[in-house]
C-alpha positions in Angstrom: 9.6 21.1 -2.0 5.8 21.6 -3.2 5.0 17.9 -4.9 2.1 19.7 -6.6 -0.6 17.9 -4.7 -2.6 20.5 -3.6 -6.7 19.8 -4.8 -5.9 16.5 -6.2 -7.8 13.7 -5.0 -6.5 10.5 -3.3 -8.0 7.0 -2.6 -6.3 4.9 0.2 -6.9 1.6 0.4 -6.5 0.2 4.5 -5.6 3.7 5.9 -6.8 3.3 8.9 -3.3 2.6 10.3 -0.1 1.4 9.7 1.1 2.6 6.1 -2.0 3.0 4.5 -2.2 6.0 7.4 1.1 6.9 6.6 0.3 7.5 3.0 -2.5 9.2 4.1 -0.9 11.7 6.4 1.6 12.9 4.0 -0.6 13.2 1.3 -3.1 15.0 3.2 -0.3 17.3 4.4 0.7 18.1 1.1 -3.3 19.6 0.6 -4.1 16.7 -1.1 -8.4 15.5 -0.8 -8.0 12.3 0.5 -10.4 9.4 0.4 -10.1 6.8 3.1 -11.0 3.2 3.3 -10.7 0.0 5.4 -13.1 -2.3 7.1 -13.5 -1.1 10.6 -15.4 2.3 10.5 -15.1 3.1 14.0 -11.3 3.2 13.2 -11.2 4.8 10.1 -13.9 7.9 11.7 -11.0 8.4 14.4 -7.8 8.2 11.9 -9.8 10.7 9.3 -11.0 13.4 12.2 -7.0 13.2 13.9 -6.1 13.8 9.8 -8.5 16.8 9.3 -7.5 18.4 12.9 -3.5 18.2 12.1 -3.8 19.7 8.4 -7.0 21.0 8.0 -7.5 18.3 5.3 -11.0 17.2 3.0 -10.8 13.8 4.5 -13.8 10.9 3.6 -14.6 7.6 5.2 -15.8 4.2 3.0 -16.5 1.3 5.7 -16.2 -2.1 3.5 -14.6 -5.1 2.7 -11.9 -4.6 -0.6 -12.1 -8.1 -1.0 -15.4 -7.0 -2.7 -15.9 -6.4 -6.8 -18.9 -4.7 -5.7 -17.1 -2.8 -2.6 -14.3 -1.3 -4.9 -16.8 -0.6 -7.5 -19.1 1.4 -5.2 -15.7 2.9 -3.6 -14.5 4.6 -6.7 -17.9 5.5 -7.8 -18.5 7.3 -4.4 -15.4 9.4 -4.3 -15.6 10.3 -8.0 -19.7 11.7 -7.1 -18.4 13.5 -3.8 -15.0 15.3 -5.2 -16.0 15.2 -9.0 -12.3 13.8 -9.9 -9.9 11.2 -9.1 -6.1 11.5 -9.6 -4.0 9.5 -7.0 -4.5 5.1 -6.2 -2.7 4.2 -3.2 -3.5 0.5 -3.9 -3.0 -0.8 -0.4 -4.3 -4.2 1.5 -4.0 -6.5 4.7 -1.8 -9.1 4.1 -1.9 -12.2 2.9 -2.4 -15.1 5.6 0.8 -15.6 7.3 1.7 -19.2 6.2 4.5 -21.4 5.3 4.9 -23.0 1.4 3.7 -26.4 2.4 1.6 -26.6 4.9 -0.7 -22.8 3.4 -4.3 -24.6 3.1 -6.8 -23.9 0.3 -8.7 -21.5 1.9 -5.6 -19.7 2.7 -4.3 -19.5 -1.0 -7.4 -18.4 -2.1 -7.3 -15.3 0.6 -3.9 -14.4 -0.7 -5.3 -14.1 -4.0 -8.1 -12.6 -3.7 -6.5 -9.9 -1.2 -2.9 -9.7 -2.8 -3.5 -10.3 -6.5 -7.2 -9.5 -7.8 -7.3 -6.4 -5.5 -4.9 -4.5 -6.8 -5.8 -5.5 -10.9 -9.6 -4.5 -9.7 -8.5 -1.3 -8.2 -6.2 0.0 -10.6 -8.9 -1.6 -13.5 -11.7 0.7 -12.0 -9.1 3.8 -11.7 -7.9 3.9 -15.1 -11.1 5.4 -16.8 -11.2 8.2 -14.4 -7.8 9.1 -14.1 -7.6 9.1 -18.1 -10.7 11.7 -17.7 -8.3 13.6 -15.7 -5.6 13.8 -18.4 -3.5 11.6 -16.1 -3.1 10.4 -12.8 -1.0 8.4 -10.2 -1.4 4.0 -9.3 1.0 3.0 -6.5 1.0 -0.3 -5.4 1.6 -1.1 -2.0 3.6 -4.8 -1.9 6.2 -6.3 0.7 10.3 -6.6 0.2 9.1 -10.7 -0.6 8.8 -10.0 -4.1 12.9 -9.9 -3.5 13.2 -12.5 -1.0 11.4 -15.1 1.1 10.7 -14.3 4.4 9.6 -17.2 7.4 5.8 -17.4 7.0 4.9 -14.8 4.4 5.7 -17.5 1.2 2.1 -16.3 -0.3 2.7 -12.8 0.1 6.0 -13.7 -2.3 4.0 -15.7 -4.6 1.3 -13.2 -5.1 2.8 -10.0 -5.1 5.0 -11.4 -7.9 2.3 -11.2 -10.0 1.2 -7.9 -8.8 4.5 -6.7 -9.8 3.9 -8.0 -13.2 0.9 -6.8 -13.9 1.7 -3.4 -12.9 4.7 -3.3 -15.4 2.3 -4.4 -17.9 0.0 -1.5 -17.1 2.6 0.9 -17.2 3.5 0.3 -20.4 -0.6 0.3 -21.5 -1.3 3.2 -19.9 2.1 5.4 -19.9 0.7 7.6 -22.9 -2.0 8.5 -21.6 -0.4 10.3 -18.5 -1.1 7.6 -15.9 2.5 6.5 -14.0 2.1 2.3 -12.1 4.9 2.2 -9.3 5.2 -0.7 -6.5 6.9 0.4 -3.2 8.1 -2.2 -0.9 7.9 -2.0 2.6 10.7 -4.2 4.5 10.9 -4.4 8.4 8.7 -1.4 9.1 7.0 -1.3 12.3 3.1 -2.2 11.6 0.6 -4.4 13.2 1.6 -6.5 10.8 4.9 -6.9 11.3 4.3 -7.3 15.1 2.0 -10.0 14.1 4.9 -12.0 12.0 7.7 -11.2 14.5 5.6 -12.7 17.4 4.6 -15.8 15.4 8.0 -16.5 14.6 9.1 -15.7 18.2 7.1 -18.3 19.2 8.1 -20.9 16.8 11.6 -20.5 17.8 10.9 -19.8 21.9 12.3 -16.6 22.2 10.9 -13.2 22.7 9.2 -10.4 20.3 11.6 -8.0 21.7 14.2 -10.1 20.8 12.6 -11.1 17.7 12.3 -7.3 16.8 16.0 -6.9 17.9 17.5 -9.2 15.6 14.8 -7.7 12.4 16.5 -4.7 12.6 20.3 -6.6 12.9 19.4 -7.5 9.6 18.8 -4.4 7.5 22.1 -1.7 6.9 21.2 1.0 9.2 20.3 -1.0 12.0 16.8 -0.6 12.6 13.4 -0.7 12.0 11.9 1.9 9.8 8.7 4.0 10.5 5.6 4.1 8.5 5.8 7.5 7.5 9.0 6.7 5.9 7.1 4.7 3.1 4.7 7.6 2.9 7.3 9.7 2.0 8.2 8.4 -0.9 4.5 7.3 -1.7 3.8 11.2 -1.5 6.8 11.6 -3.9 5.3 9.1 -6.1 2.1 10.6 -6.7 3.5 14.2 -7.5 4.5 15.9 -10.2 7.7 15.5 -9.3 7.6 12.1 -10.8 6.6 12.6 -13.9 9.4 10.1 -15.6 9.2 7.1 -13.3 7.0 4.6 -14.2 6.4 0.6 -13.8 9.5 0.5 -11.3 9.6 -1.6 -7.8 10.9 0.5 -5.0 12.2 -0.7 -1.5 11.7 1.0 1.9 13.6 -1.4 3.8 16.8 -0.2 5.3 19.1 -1.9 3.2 17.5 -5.4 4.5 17.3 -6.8 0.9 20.9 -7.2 -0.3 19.8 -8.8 -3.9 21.8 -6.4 -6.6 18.0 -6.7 -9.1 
């Protein structure tokens, strides 16, 4: 199937690895112009020249921190001087601190915000002006299956991407006529850094094993296992083509079957 992304030009927040790579590899595949940014340049140098040499690819670097006004700001502004358009946000960013309802600190709350609420409202903010130039264009928002249901030390992510969820329904419905589509896709026990990161802290909590920590993550989704990265970036590419020209402020699972919830 041709998803119509050929020339069109992508930014990809925390692409380095994990699913913001994903994303980026099948976007890139589909002759997309791709735009990649994360904090560590050394790593996002390597990911971009492995992305050019597999599909031949116009692939950029940004080195900052998206916790930044000023970052995301100079971000957009930079890919819109280099490829002279902008039509696809994969709204993508580390998680929240790993932390339990009552014992997250301050400082921890105020990450969670910062990285899993007011970064996705100043991306898609900054966006909208040039993807209305553009007659249209694509936001996808990437969240985490706890806007469905709490997982053991990830209640901020939960509590924040709630309202990331919300705010992107609002924006659909702002923005709808003037050719710009808002989708969330959330990720469930998909194997990221991340994930490792949760699965071993639980692990130790309970004095078992990652491996058997991993072992019982995928017991708990309907197939049976964990899910690959590129599995999310499948349906991100299908997000952010034509093809989905009549879906709009929806929340979409990647999880396996993990969330069982019937809304």
């Amino acid at each position: 199937m041709d998803l119509e992304l050929k020339g069109k030009v992508a930014i990809i927040g925390g692409d380095s690895k994990g699913l913001g790579r994903a994303c980026a590899d099948v976007l890139a595949e589909e002759g997309a112009k791709i735009m990649m940014c994360s904090r560590t340049k050394a790593d996002l140098d390597q990911a971009a020249e492995e992305i050019r040499d597999a599909t031949g690819a116009e692939v950029l670097t940004y080195a900052g921190d998206l916790e930044s006004y000023d970052t995301i700001k100079d971000l957009i502004s930079t890919t819109v001087s280099h490829f002279g358009q902008l039509d696809i946000m994969v709204n993508n960013s580390g998680g929240p601190p790993l932390a339990r309802s009552f014992t997250a600190t301050e400082e921890q709350w105020e990450t969670a915000v910062q990285r899993s609420l007011f970064f996705f409202a100043r991306m898609s903010r900054e966006a909208v002006p040039h993807l209305k130039a553009q007659g249209g264009g694509r936001i996808i928002n990437i969240l985490a299956s706890t806007v469905y249901q709490p997982i053991p030390n990830l209640a901020l992510s939960g509590a924040t991407r709630l309202g990331v969820v919300a705010f992107a329904k609002s924006l659909a419905d702002e923005v709808g006529r003037d050719g710009i589509l808002v989708n969330n896709v959330c990720p469930g026990s998909i194997l990221t850094e991340r994930m490792l990161s949760n699965v071993t802290s639980r692990a130790t909590e309970l004095g078992t094993t990652v491996e058997a920590g991993l072992e019982s993550r995928a017991g708990e989704t309907a197939v049976g296992r964990i899910g690959e990265p590129k599995e999310l970036g499948f349906l991100v590419g299908f997000l952010a083509s034509g093809k989905s020209s009549y879906i709009t402020g929806t929340t979409i699972l990647v999880d396996g079957g993990l969330v069982r919830s019937v809304i």
